[in-house]
C-alpha positions as CSV (number, residue, x, y, z in Angstrom):
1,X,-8.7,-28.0,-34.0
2,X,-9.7,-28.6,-30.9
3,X,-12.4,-26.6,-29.1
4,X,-11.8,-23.3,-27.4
5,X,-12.2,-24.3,-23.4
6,X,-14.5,-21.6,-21.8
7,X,-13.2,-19.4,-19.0
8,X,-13.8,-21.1,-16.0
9,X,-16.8,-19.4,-14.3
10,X,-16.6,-17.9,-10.9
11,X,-19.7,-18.9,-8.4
12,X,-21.9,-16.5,-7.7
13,X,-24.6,-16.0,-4.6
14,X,-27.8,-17.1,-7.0
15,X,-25.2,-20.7,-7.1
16,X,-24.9,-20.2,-3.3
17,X,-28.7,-19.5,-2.7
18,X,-29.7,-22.8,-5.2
19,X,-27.2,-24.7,-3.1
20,X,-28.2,-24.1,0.5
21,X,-31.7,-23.8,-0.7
22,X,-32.6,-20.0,0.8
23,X,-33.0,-16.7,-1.5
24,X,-30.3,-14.5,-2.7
25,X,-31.2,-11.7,-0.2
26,X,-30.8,-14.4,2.5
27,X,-27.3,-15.1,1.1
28,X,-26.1,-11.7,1.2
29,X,-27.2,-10.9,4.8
30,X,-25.8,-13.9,5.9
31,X,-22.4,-13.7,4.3
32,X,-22.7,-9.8,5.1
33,X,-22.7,-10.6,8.8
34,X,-27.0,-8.6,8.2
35,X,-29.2,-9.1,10.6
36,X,-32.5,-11.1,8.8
37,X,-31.4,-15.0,8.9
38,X,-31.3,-17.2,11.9
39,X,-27.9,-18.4,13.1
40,X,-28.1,-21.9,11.6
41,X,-29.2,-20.6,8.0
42,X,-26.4,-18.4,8.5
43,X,-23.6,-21.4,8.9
44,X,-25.4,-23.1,6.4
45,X,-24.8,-20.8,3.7
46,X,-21.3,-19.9,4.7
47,X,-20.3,-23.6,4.1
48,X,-22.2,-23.7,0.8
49,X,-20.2,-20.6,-0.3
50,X,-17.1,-21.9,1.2
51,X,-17.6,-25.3,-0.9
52,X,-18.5,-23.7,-4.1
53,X,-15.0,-21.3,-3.9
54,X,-16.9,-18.1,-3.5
55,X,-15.0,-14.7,-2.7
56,X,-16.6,-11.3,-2.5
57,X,-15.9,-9.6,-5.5
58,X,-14.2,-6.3,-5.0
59,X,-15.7,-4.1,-7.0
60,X,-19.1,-5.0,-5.3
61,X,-17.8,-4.3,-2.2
62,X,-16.6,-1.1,-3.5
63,X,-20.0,-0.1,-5.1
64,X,-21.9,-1.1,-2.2
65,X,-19.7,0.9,0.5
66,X,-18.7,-3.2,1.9
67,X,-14.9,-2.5,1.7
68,X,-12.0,-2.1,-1.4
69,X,-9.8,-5.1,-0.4
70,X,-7.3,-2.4,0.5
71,X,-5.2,-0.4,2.6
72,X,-4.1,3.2,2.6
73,X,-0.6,4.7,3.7
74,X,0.4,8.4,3.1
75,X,3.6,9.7,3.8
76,X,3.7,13.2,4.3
77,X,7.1,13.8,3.8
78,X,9.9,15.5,0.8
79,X,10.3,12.7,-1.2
80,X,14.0,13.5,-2.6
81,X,14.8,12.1,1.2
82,X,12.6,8.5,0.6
83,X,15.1,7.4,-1.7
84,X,17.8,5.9,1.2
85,X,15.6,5.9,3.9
86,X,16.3,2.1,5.3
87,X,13.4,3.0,8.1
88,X,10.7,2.9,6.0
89,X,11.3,0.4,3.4
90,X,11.7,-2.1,6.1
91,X,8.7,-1.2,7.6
92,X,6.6,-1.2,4.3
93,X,7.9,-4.2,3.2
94,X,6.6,-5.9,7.1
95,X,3.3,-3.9,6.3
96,X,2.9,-5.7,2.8
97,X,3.9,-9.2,3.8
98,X,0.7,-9.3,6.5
99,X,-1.6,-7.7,3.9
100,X,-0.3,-10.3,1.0
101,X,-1.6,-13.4,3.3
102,X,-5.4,-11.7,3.4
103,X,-5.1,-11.0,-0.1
104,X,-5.4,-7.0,0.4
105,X,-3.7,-4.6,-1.6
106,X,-1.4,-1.2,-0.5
107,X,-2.5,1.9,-1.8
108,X,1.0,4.0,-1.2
109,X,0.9,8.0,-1.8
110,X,3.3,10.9,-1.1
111,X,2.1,14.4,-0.9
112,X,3.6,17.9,0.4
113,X,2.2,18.3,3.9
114,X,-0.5,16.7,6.6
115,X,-3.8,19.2,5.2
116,X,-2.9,17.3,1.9
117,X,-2.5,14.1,3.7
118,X,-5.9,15.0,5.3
119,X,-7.3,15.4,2.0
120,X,-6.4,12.4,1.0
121,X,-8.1,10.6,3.3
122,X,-11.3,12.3,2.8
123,X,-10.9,11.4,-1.2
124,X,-10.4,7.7,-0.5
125,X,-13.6,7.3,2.1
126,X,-15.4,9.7,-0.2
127,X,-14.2,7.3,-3.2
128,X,-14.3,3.9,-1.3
129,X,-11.0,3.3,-2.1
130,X,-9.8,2.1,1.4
131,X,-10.9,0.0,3.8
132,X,-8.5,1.2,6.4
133,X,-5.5,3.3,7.0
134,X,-2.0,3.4,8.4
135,X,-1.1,6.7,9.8
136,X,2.7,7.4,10.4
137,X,4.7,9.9,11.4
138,X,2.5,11.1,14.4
139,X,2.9,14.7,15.6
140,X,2.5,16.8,18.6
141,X,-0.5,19.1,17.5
142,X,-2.4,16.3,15.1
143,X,-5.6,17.0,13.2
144,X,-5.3,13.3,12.0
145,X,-7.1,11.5,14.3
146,X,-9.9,13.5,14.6
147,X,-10.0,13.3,10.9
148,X,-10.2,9.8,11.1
149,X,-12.6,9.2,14.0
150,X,-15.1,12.2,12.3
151,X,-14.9,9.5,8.7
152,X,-14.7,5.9,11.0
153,X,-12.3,5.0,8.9
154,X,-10.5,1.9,11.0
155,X,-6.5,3.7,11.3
156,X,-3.6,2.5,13.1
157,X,-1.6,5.0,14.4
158,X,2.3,3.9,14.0
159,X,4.9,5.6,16.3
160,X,2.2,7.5,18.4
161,X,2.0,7.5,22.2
162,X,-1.2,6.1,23.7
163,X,-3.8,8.4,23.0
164,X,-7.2,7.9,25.7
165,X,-8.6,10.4,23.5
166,X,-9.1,8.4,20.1
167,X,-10.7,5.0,21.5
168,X,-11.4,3.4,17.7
169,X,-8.2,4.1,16.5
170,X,-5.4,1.5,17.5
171,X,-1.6,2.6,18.2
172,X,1.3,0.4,17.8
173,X,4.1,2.5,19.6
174,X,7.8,2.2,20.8
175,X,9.3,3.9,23.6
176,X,11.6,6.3,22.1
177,X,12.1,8.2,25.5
178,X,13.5,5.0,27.1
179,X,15.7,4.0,23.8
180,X,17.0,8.0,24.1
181,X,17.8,7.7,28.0
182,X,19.9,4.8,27.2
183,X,22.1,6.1,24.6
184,X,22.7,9.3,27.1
185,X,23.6,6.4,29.8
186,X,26.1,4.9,27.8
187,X,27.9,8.1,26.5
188,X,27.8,9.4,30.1
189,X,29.7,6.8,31.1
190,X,32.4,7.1,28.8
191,X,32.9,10.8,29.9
192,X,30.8,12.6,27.2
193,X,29.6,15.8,28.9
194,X,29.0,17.7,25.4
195,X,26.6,15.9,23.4
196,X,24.5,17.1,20.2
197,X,21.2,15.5,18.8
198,X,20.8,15.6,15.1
199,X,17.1,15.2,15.4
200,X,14.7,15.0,12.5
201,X,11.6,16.9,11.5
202,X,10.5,19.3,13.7
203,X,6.9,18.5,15.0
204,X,7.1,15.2,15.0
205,X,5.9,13.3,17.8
206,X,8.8,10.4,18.1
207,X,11.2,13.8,17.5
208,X,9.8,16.2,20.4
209,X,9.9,12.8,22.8
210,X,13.8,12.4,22.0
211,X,14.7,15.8,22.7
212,X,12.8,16.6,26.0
213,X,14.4,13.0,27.1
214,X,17.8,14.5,26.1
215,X,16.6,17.6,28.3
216,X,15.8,16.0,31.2
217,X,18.7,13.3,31.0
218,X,20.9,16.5,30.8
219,X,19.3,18.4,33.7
220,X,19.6,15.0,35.8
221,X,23.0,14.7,34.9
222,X,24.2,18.6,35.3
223,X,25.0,18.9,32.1
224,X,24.6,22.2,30.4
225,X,27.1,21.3,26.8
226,X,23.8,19.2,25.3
227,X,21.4,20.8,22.2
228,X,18.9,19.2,20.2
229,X,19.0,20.4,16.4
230,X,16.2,19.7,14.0
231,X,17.0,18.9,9.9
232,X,14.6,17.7,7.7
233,X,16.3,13.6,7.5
234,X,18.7,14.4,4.7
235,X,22.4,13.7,4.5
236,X,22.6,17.2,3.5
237,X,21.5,18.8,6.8
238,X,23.2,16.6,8.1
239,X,25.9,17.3,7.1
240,X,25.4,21.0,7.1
241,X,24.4,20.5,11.2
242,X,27.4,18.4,12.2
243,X,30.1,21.2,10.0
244,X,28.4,24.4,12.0
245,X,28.3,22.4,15.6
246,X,32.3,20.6,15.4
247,X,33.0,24.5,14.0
248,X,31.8,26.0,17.2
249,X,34.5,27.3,20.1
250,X,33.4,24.1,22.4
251,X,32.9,21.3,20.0
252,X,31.1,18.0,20.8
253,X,32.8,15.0,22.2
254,X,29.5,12.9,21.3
255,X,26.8,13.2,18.4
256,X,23.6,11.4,18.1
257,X,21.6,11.3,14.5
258,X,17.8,10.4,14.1
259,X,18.6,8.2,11.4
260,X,21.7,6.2,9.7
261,X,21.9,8.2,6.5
262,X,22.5,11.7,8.7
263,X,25.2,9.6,10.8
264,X,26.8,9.0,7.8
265,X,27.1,12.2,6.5
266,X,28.1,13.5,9.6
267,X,31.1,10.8,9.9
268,X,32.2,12.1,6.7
269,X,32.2,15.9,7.2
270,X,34.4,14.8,11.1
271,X,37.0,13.4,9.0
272,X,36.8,16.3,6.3
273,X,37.2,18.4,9.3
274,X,40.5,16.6,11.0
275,X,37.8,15.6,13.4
276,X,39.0,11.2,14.0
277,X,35.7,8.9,15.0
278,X,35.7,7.6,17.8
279,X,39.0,9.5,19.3
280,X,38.0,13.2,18.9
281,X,33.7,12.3,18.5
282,X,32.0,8.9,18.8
283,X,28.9,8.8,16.8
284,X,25.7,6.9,17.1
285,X,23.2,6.2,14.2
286,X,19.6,5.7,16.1
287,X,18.3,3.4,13.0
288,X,21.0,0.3,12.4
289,X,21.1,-0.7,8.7
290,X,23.5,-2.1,6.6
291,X,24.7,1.5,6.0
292,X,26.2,0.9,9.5
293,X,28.4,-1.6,9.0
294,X,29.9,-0.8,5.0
295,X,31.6,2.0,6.3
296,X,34.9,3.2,8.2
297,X,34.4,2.8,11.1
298,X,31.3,0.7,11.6
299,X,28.6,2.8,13.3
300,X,27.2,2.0,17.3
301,X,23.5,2.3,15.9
302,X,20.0,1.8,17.7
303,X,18.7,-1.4,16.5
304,X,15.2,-3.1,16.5
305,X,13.4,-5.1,13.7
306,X,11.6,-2.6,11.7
307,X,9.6,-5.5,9.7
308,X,8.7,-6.8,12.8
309,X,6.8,-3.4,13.9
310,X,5.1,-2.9,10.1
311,X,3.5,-6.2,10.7
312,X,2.2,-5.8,14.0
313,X,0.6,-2.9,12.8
314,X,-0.6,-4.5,9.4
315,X,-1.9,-7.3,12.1
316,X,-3.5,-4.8,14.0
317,X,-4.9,-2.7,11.5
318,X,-6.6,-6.3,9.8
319,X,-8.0,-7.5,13.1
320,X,-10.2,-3.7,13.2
321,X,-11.4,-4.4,9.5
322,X,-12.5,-8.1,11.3
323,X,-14.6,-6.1,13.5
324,X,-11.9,-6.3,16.9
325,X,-11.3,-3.7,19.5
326,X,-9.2,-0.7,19.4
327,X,-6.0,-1.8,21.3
328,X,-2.8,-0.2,21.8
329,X,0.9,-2.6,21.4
330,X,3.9,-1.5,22.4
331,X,7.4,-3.2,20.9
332,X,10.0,-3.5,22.4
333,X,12.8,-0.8,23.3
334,X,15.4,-0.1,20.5
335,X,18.9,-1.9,21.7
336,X,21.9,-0.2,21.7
337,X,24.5,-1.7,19.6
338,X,28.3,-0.1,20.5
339,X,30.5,-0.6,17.3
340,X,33.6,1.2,16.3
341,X,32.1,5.0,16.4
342,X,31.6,5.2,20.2
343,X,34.5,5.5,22.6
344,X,36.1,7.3,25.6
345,X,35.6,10.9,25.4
346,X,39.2,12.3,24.6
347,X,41.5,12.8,27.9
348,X,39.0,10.8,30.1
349,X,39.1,7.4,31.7
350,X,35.8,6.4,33.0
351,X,35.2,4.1,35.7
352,X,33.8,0.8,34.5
353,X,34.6,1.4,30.8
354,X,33.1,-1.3,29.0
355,X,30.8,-2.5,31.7
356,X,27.1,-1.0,32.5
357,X,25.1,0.3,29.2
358,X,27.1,-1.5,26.7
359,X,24.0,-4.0,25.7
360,X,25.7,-5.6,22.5
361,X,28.3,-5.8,19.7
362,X,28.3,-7.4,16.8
363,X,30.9,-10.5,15.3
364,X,33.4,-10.6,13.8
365,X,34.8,-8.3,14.9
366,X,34.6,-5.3,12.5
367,X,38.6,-3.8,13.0
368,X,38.9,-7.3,11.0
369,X,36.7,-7.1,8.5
370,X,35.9,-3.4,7.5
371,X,39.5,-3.0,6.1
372,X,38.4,-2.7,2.8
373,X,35.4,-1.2,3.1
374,X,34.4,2.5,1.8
375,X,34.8,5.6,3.5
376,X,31.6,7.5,4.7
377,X,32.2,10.0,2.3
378,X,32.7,7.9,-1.0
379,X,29.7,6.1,0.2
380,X,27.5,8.9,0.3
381,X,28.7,10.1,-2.8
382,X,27.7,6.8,-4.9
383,X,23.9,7.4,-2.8
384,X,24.0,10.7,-3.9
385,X,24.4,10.0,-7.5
386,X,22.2,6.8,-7.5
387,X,18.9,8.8,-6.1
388,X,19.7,11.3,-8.8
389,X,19.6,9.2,-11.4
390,X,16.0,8.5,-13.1
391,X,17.1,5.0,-13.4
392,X,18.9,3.3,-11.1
393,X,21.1,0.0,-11.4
């Protein structure tokens, strides 16, 4: 038989210290970025460990307080409304492919509210767990920060307005008050004058920002038919929102949802109603998916590349653990895609239809190729049943 090979054996800073020719203690501050060594030693051992294939070992790090090799995201949010939210797999999914190219893993948790949240983070710098965190989901009145700041734990900040007050914590932010005063723009000019936002959580920063924008479009505009409503994201409120307002003595010619799954729901309870989309209520969907465009009629939709923002913030939230400034990014302004839901408010003619705010529409064209394609409703239904079920197809 032939022998049992040996597992191969990883190098370790007594190999680096034989190597360059210094003592151990001189290899860790140098490759600990410690003062002690001259520059030169320092480069001089870096090489050697480089050479040999050395890599920290992560439970060292840990035990010394030097770092996990990981990052931290808590979602403080009901989890029975994760399971179709399009939003936030895309942007986990841009967060984890920046962390997979420095080797660093994604500690993910859900908990009820932001004191648990807050507790969380004190577990994982009490623990080591982390080396940094992503923070969504900013809101107006936010003990996060401070949290953070009191533990220096490096944070990003995704969704938040600039924040002077916070200097180590970076903020990777879009601006939703400019994306908001667009879609306003464009129903305006089809001859909306009563429009509804089906907004999400109450609280949130990104929410409170879209409705005072709606406000002060409204005020700007003279219009007095325009409401913000809050829901909790689900297609259930959503639906529940859109039934009571198209109910009401002065209906809405216009409807604007915080995310594609409400839009949805909302399309299907119009048409349950005898309410037709666009003719009777256009529709727009502020996060485009693919949701969008598998329904009847395809959805106008806010649209911007949600990986793209998770890994600017992975990116920014790697160049704090390398020791870089605090810096705020802003991406660009969500584009307003005009499909089949938006049109002409009923017994109006603007001037200029189709000129001015219409930014983009998508090919083919989608009176072609949605013929076949489910209803709203029977949509929702089959999403319904699939995040019921303990294990999906």
């Amino acid at each position: 038989m032939p022998a049992k090979r040996s597992p191969a054996r990883r190098p370790t800073m007594k190999d680096i210290a034989r190597r360059a020719g210094v003592s151990e203690s001189a290899v860790s501050f140098a490759l600990n970025g410690r003062p002690g060594v001259s520059e030169v030693t320092r480069e001089r051992v870096r090489r050697v460990a480089e050479q040999l294939g050395w890599r920290p070992s992560t439970a060292a790090r840990a035990l010394s307080g030097e770092g996990a090799a990981t990052v931290g995201l808590v979602l403080a949010r009901p989890a029975d409304t994760l399971g179709v939210d399009s939003f936030f797999l895309q942007l986990v999914s841009g967060i984890q492919e920046v962390l997979a190219e420095r080797h660093l893993g994604l500690l993910f948790q859900v908990v009820e509210d932001v004191p648990d949240e807050c507790a969380v983070y004190r577990r994982w710098w009490a623990e080591h767990r982390v080396d940094g965190v992503l923070v969504v989901d900013p809101r107006t009145d936010d003990p996060r920060p401070d949290l953070l700041d009191e533990l220096g734990l490096p944070a990003v900040v995704i969704g938040g307005a600039p924040d002077e007050r916070h200097s180590g914590l970076s903020t990777v932010w879009a601006d939703d008050a400019g994306a908001m005063a667009s879609v306003v723009e464009g129903l305006y000019a089809l001859g909306h004058r009563r429009i509804v936002h089906i907004a999400g959580l109450s609280g949130l920063a990104h929410t409170e920002r879209r409705i005072r924008t709606l406000r002060a479009e409204a005020r700007r505009r003279g219009l007095t038919g325009v409401e913000s409503i809050t829901t909790d994201y689900s297609d259930a409120e959503g639906a529940a929102v859109t039934r009571r307002v198209l109910d009401s003595a002065a209906p809405p010619t216009a409807l604007i949802y915080d995310n594609d799954v409400m839009a949805l729901a909302g399309v299907a309870t119009a048409t349950e109603l005898g309410f037709s989309v666009p003719a009777d209520v256009s529709v727009v969907a502020w996060e485009d998916s693919a949701l969008c465009r598998m329904v009847r009629p395809w959805l106008s939709a806010l649209s911007r590349d949600t990986m793209e923002f998770g890994r600017t913030a992975a990116r920014e939230l790697t160049a704090l653990l390398d020791g870089g400034p605090a810096r705020t990014v802003r991406v660009p302004v969500p584009r307003l895609i005009e499909r089949e839901s938006t049109g002409a408010a009923r017994g109006v003619t603007p001037a200029g239809l189709g000129e001015g705010p219409r930014l983009g529409s998508d090919e083919p064209s989608p009176v072609v190729t949605c013929r076949h394609l489910p209803s709203a409703s029977a949509l929702l239904v089959g999403m319904s049943a699939q995040s019921r079920s303990p294990h999906p197809a």
